[in-house]
C-alpha positions as CSV (number, residue, x, y, z in Angstrom):
1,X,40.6,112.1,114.7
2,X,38.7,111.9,118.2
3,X,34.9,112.8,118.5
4,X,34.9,116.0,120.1
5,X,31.4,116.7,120.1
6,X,28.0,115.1,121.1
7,X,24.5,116.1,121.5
8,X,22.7,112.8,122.9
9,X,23.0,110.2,125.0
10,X,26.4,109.5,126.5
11,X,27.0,106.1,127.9
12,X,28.4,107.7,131.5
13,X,26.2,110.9,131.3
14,X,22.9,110.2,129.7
15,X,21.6,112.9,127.5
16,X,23.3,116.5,127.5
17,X,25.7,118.1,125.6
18,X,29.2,117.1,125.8
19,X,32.6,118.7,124.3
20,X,35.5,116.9,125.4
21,X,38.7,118.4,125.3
22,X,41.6,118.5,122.2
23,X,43.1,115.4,121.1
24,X,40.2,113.4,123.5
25,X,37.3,111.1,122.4
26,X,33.4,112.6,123.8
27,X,32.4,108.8,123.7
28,X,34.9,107.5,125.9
29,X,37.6,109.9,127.6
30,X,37.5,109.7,131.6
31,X,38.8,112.7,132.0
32,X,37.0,116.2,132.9
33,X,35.2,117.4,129.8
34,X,35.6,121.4,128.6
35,X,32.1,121.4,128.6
36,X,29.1,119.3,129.9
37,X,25.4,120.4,129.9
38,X,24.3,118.8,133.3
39,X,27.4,121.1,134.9
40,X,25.8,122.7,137.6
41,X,29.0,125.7,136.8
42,X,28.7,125.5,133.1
43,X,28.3,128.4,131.4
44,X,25.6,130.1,129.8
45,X,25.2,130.8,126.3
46,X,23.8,134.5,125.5
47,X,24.0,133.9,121.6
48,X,26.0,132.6,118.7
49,X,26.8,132.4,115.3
50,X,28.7,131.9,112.2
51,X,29.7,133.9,109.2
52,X,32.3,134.3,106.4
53,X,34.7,137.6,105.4
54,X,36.2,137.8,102.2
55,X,39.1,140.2,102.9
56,X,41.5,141.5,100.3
57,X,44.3,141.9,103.1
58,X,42.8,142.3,106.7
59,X,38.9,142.7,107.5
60,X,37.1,143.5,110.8
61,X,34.0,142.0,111.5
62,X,31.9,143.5,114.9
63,X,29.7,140.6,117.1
64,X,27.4,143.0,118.5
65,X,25.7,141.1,122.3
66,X,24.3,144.9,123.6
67,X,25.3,142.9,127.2
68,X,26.8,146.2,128.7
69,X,29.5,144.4,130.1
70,X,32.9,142.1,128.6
71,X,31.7,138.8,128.7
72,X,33.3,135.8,128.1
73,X,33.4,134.5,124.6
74,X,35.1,131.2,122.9
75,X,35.9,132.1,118.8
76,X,36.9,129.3,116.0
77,X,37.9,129.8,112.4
78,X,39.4,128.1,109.1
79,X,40.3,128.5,105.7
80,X,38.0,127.6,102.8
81,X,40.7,124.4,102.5
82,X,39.4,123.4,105.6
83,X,35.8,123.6,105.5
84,X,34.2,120.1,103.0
85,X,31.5,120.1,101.0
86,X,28.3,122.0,100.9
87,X,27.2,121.9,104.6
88,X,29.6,124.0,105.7
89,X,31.3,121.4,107.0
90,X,34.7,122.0,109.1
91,X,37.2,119.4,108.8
92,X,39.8,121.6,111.0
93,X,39.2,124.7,112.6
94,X,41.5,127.1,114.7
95,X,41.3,129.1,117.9
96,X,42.0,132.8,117.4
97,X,45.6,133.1,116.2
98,X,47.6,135.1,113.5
99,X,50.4,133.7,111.7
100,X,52.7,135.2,108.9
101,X,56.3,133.9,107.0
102,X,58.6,136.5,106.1
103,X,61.4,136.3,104.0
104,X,63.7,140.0,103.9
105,X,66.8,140.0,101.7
106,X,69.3,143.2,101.5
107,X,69.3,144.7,98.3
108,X,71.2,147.3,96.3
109,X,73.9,147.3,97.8
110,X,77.6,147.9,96.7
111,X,79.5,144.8,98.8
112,X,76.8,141.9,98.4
113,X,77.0,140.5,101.9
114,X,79.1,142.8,104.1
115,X,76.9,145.5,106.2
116,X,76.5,148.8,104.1
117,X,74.7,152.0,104.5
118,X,73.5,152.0,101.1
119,X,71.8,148.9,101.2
120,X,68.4,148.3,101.5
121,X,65.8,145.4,102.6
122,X,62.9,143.9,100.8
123,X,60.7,141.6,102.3
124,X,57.9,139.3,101.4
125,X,55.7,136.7,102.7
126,X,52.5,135.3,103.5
127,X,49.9,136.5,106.3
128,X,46.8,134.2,107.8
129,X,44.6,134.5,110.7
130,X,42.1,136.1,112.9
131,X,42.4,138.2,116.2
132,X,39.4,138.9,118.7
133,X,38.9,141.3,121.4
134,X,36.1,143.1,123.5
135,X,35.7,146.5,120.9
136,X,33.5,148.0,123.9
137,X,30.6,146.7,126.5
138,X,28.6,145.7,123.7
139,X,31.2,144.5,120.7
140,X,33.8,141.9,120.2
141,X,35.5,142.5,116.7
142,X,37.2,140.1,114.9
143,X,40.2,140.8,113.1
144,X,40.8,138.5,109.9
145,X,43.8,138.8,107.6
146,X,44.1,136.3,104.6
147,X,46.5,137.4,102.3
148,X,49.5,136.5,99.7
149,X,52.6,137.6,99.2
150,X,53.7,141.0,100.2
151,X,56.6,142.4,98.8
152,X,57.8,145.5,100.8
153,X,60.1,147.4,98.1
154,X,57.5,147.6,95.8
155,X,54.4,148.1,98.4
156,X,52.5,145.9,96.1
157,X,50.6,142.8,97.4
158,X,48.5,139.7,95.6
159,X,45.8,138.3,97.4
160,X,44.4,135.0,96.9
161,X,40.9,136.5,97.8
162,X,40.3,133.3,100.0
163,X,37.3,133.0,102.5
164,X,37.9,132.8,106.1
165,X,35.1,130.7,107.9
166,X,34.0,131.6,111.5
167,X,31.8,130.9,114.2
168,X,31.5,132.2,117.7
169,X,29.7,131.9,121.1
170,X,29.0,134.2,123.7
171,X,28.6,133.8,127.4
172,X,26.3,135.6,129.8
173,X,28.9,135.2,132.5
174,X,31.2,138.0,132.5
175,X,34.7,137.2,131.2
176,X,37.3,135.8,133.4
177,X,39.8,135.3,130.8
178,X,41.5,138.8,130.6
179,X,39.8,139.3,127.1
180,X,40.6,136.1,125.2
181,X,38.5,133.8,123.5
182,X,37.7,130.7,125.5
């Protein structure tokens, strides 16, 4: 796995604050960095953070920046599988995304197979993820859904009661993304 991340001296930079970009080593890439402290056009951080939500299904979680205006904002998250040891300690983490697997069978009905008015569908599966957009002028909510399986005929769902790990930064420049997360 590349270095992504350096606070220090760099050998082609000197000392700053370096991100490089996905799949790209901080120590030695040549190519243009996603972020770099001595950028005269970098942007500038209004505050951050990290937490955790423990959602039994889908939770919300408000980032409250009182800015008056949308700004831009970058958003990362993972699983309590991807987070080691103690520190908390990412070993993976994932831009704002939502992801499900569904599986929906036909059911009671009187020619297995064949279409029929009668039947019906059940479906179950497996939901993961977190969404983000500007609530208001002052708000970015996250969305978080960590669930288990769902089973639509019976309206009954289990939950594995997992913990969904986040961290965020917020910009003081207004956003220019069209309200997604950097």
């Amino acid at each position: 796995m590349a270095n992504r991340v350096l606070l220090g001296n760099r050998a082609t930079g000197g000392q700053g604050l370096y991100v490089s970009r996905s799949g790209e080593d901080v120590l030695t890439t040549t190519n243009p960095l996603a972020f770099d402290s001595r950028s005269a056009s970098t942007l500038t951080v209004h505050s951050f953070g990290q937490g955790t939500s423990q959602p039994n299904g889908f939770a919300t979680v408000q980032l409250t920046h009182n800015l008056g205006y949308k700004p831009a904002y970058a958003v990362r998250w993972g699983t309590q599988n991807e987070v080691a040891g103690s520190g908390p300690t990412a070993t993976k983490s994932f831009t704002p995304m939502y992801w499900d697997s569904w599986d929906t069978e036909d059911y009671n009905c009187e020619n297995e197979g064949e279409e029929d008015e009668e039947c019906e569908e059940a479906s179950e599966g497996y939901y993961c993820g977190m969404e983000c957009a500007h609530t208001d002028v002052n708000r970015i909510g996250l969305d978080i859904a960590y669930g288990g399986e769902y089973d639509l005929e019976s309206g009954q769902g289990t939950y594995n009661g997992g913990t969904i790990y986040y961290s965020y930064v917020i910009f003081s420049e207004p956003d220019f993304t069209d309200g997604a997360s950097l």
